[in-house]
TIVO-2410 file (N, C-alpha, C; in nm, 3 decimals):
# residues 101
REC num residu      c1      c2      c3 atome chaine
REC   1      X  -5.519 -10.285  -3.868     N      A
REC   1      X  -5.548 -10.281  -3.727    CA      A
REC   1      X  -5.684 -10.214  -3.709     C      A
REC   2      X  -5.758 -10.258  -3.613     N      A
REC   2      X  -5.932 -10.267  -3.622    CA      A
REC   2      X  -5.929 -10.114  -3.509     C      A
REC   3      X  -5.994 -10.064  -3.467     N      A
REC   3      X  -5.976 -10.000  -3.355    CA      A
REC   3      X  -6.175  -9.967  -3.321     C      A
REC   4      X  -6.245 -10.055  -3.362     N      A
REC   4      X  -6.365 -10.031  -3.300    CA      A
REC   4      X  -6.453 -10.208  -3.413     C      A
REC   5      X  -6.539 -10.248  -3.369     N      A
REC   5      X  -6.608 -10.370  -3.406    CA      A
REC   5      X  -6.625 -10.318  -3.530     C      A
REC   6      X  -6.586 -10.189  -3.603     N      A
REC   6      X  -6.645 -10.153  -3.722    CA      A
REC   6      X  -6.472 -10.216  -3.786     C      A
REC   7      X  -6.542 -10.308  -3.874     N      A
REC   7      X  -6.426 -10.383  -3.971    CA      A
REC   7      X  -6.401 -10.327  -4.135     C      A
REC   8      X  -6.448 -10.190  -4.184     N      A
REC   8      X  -6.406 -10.168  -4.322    CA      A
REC   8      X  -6.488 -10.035  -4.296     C      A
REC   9      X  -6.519  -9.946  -4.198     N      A
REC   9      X  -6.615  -9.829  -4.205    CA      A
REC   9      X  -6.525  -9.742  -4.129     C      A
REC  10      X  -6.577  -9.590  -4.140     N      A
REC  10      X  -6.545  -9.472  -4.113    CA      A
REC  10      X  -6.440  -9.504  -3.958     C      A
REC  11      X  -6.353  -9.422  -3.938     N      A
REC  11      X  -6.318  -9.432  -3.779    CA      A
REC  11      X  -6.403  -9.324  -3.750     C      A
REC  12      X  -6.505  -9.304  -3.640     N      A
REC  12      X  -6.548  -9.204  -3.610    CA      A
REC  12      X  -6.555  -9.164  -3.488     C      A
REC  13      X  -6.461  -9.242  -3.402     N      A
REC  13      X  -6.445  -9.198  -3.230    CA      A
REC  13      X  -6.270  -9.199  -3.215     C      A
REC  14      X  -6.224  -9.085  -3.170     N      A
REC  14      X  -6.105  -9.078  -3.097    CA      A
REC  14      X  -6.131  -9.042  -2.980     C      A
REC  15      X  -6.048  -9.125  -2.892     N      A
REC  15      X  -5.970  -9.099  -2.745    CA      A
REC  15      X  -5.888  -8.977  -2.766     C      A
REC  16      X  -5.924  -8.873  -2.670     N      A
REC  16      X  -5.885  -8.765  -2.637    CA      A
REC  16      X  -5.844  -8.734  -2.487     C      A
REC  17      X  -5.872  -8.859  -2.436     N      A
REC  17      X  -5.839  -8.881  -2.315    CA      A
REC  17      X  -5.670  -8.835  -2.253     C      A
REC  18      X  -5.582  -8.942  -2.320     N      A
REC  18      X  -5.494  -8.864  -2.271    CA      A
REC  18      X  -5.409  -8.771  -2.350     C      A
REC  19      X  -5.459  -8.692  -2.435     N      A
REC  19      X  -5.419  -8.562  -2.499    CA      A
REC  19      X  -5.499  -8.461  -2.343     C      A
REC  20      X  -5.580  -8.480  -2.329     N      A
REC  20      X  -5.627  -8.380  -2.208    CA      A
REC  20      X  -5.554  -8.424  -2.107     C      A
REC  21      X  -5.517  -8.521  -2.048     N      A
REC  21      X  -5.414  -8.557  -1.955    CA      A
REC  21      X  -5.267  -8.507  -1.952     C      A
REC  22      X  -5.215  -8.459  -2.075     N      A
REC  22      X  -5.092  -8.372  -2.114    CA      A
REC  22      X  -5.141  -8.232  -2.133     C      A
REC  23      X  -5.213  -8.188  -2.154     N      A
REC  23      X  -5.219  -8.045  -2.152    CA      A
REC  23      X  -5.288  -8.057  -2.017     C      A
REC  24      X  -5.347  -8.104  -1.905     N      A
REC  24      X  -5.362  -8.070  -1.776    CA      A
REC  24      X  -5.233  -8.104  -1.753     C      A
REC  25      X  -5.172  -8.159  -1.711     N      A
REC  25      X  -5.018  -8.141  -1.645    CA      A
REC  25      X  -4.935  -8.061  -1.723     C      A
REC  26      X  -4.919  -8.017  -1.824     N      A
REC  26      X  -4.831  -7.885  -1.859    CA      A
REC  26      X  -4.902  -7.773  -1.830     C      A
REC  27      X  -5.034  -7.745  -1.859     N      A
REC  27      X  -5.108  -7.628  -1.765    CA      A
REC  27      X  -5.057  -7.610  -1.585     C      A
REC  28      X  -5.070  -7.733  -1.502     N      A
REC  28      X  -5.036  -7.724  -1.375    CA      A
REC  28      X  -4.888  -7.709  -1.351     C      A
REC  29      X  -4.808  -7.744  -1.453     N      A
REC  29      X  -4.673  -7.738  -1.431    CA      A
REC  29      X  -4.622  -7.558  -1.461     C      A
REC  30      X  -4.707  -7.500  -1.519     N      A
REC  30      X  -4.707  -7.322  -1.595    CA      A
REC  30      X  -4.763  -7.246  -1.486     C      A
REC  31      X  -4.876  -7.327  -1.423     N      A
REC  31      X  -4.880  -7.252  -1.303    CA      A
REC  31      X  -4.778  -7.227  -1.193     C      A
REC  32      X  -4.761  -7.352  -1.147     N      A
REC  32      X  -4.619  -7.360  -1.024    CA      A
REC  32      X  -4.533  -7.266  -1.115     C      A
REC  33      X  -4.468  -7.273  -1.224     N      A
REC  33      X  -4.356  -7.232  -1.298    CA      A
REC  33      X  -4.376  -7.077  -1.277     C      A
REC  34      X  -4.490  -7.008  -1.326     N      A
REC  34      X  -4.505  -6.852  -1.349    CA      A
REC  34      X  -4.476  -6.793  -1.234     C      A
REC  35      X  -4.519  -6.815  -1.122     N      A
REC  35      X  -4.460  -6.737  -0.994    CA      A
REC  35      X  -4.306  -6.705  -1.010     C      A
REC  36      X  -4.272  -6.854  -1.002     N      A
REC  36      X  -4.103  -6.826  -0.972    CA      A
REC  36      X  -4.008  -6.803  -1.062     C      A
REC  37      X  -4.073  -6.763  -1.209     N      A
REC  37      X  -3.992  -6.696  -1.285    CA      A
REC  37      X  -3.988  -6.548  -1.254     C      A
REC  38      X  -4.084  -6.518  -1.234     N      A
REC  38      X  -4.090  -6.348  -1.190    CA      A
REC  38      X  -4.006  -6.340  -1.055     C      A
REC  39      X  -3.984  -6.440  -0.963     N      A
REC  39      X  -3.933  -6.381  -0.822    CA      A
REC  39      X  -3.785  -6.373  -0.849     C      A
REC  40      X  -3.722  -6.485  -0.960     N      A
REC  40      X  -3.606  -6.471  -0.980    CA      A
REC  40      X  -3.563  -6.406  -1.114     C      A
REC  41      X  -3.592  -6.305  -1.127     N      A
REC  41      X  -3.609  -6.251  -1.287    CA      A
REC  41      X  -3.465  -6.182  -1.203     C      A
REC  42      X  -3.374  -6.132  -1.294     N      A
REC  42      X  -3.227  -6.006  -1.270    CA      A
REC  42      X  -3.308  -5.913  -1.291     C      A
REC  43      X  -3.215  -5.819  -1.183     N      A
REC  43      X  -3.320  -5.672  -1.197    CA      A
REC  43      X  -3.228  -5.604  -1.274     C      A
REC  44      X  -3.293  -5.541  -1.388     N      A
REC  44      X  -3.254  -5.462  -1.499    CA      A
REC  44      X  -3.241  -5.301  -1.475     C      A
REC  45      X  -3.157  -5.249  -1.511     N      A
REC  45      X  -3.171  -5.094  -1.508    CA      A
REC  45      X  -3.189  -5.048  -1.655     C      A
REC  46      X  -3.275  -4.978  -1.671     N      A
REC  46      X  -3.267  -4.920  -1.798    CA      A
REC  46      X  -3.164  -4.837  -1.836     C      A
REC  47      X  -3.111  -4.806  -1.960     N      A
REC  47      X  -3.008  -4.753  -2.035    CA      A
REC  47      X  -3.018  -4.599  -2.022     C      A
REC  48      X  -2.927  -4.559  -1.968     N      A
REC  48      X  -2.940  -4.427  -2.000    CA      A
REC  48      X  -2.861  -4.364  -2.145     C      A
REC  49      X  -2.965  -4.199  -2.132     N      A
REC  49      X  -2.912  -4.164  -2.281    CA      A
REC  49      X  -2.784  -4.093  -2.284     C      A
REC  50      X  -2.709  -4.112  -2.358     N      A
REC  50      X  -2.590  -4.028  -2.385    CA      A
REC  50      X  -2.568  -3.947  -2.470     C      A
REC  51      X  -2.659  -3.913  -2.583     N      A
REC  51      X  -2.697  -3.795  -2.649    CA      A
REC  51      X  -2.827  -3.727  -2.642     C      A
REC  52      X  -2.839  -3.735  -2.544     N      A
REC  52      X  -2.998  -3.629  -2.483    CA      A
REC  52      X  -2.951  -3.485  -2.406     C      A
REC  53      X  -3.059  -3.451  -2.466     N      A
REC  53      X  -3.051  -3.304  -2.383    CA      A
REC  53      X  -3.137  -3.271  -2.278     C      A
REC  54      X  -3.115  -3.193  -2.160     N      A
REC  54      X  -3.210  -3.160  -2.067    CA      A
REC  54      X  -3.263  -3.063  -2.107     C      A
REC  55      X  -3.389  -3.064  -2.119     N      A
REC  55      X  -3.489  -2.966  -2.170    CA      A
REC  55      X  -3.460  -2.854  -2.085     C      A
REC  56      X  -3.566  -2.981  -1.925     N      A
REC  56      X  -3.657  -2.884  -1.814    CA      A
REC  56      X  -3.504  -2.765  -1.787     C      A
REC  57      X  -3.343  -2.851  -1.770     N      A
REC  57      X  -3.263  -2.720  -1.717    CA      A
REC  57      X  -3.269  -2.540  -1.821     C      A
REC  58      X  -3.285  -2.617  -1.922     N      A
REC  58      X  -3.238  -2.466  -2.040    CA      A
REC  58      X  -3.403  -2.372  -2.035     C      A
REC  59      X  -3.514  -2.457  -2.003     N      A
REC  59      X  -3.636  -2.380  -2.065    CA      A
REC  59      X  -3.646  -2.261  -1.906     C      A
REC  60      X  -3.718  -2.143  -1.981     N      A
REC  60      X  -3.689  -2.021  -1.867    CA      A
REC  60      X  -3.823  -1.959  -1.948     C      A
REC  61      X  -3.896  -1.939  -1.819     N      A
REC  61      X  -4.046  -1.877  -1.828    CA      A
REC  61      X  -4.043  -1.741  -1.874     C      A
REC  62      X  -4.085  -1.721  -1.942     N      A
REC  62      X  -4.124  -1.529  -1.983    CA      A
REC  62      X  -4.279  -1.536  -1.937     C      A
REC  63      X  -4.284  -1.399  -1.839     N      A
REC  63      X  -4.439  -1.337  -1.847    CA      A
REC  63      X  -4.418  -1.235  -1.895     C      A
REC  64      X  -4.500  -1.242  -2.004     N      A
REC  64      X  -4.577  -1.088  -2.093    CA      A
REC  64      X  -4.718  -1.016  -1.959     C      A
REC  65      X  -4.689  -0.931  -2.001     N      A
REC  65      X  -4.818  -0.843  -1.871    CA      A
REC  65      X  -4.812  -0.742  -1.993     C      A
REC  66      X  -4.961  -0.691  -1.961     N      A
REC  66      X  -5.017  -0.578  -2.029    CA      A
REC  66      X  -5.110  -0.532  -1.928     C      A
REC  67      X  -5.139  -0.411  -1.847     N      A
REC  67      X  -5.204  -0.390  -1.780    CA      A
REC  67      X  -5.314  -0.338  -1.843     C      A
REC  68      X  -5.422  -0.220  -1.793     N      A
REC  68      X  -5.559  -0.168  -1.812    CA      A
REC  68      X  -5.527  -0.087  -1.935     C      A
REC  69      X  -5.409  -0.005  -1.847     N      A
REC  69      X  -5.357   0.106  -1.943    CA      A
REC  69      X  -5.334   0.130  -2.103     C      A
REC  70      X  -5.291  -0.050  -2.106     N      A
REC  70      X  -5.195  -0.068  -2.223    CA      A
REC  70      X  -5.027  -0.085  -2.212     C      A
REC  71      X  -5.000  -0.079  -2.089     N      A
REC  71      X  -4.866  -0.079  -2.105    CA      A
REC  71      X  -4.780  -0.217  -2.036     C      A
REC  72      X  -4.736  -0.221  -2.165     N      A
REC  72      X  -4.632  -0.391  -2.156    CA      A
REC  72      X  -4.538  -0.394  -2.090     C      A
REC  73      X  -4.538  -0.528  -2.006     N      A
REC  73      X  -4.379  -0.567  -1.941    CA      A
REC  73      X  -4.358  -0.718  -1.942     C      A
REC  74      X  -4.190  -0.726  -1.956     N      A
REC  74      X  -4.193  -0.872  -1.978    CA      A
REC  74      X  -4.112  -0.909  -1.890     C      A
REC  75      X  -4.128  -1.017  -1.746     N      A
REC  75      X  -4.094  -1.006  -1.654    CA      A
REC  75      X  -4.060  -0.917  -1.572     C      A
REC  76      X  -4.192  -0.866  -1.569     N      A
REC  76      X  -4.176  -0.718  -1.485    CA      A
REC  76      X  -4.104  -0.597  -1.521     C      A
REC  77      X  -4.035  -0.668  -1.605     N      A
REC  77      X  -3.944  -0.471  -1.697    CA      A
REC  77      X  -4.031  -0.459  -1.815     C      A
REC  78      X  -4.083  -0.304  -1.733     N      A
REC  78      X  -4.170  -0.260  -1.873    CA      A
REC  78      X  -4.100  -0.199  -1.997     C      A
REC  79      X  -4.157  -0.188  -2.096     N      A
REC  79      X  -4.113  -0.222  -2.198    CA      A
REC  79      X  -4.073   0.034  -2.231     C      A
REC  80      X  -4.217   0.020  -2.255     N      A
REC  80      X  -4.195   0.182  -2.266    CA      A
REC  80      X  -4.282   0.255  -2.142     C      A
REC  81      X  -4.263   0.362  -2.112     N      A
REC  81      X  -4.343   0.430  -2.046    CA      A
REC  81      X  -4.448   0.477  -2.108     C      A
REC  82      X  -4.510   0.452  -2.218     N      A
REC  82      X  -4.642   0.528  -2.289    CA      A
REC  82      X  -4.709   0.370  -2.368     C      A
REC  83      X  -4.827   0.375  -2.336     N      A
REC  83      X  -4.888   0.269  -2.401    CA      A
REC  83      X  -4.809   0.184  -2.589     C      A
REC  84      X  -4.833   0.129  -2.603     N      A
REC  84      X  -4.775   0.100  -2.711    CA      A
REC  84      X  -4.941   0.079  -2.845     C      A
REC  85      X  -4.901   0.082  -2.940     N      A
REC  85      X  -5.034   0.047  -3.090    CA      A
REC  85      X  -5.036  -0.043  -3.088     C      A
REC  86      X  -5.160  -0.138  -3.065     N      A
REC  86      X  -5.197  -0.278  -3.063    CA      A
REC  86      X  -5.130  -0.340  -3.198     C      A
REC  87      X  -5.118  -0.268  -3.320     N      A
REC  87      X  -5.057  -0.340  -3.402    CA      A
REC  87      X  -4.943  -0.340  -3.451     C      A
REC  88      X  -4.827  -0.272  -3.357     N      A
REC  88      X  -4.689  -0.277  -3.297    CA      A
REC  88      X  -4.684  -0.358  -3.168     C      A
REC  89      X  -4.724  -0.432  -3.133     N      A
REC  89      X  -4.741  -0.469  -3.002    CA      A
REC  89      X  -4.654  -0.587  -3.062     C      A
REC  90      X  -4.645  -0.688  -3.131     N      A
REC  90      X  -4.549  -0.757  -3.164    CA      A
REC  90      X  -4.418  -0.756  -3.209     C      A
REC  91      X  -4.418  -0.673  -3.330     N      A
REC  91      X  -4.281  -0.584  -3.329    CA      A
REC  91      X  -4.203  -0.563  -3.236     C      A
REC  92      X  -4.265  -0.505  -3.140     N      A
REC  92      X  -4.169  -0.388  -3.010    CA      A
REC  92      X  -4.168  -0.488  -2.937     C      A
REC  93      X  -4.233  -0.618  -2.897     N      A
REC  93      X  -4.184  -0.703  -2.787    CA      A
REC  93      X  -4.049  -0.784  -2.871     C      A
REC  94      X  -4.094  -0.833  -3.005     N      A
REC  94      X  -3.997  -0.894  -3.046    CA      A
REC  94      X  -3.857  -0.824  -3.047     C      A
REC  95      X  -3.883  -0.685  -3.062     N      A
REC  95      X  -3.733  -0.614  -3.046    CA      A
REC  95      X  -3.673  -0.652  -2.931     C      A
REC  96      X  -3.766  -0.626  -2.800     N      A
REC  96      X  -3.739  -0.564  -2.702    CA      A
REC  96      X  -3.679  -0.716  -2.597     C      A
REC  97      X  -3.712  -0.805  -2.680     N      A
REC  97      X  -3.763  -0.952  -2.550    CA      A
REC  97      X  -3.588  -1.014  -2.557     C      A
REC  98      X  -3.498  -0.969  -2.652     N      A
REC  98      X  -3.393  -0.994  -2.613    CA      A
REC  98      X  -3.326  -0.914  -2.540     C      A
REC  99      X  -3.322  -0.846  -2.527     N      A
REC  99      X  -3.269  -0.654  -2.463    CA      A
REC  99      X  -3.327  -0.729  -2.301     C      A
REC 100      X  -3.439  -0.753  -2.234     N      A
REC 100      X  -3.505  -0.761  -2.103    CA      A
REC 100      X  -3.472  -0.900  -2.074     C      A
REC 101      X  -3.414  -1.031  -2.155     N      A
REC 101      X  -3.404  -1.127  -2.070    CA      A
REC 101      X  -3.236  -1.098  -2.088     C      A
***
């Protein structure tokens, strides 16, 4: 079967004609289509967890204060009445920070 006056040579022209005629009507048919899949989509609830923990309820703020003086309080209950040694200053809160909350 001949498909151009060329009788024993290269084919070197295809019709692409209606290959573009099917992908323009499935393009225009994806357009109309995309709207109204989204308008009728089921509305989903996401899953809730059943082995999670609530952080924000359990977490509880500590303020450390150290005034001019030197003297520490942790949420407002001070710790000693006399300055404390900057390099006991960790020690004595760590003692102390369960004792004041």
């Amino acid at each position: 079967m001949a498909f151009g006056s060329n009788s024993g040579g290269d084919f070197s022209e295809i019709n692409i004609t209606p290959l573009t005629d099917v992908f323009m009507i499935l393009f225009l048919l994806m357009i109309v289509i995309a709207p109204m899949i989204n308008e009728t989509a089921l509305p989903l609830d996401p899953p809730k967890a059943a082995n999670g923990k609530a952080i924000a309820s359990k977490v509880k703020a500590i303020n450390l204060e150290i005034d001019a003086e030197g003297l520490i309080a942790i949420n407002g209950k001070k710790l000693d009445e006399k300055p404390i040694d900057p390099d006991q200053v960790a020690s004595r809160v760590g003692e102390r920070l369960e004792e004041v909350l």
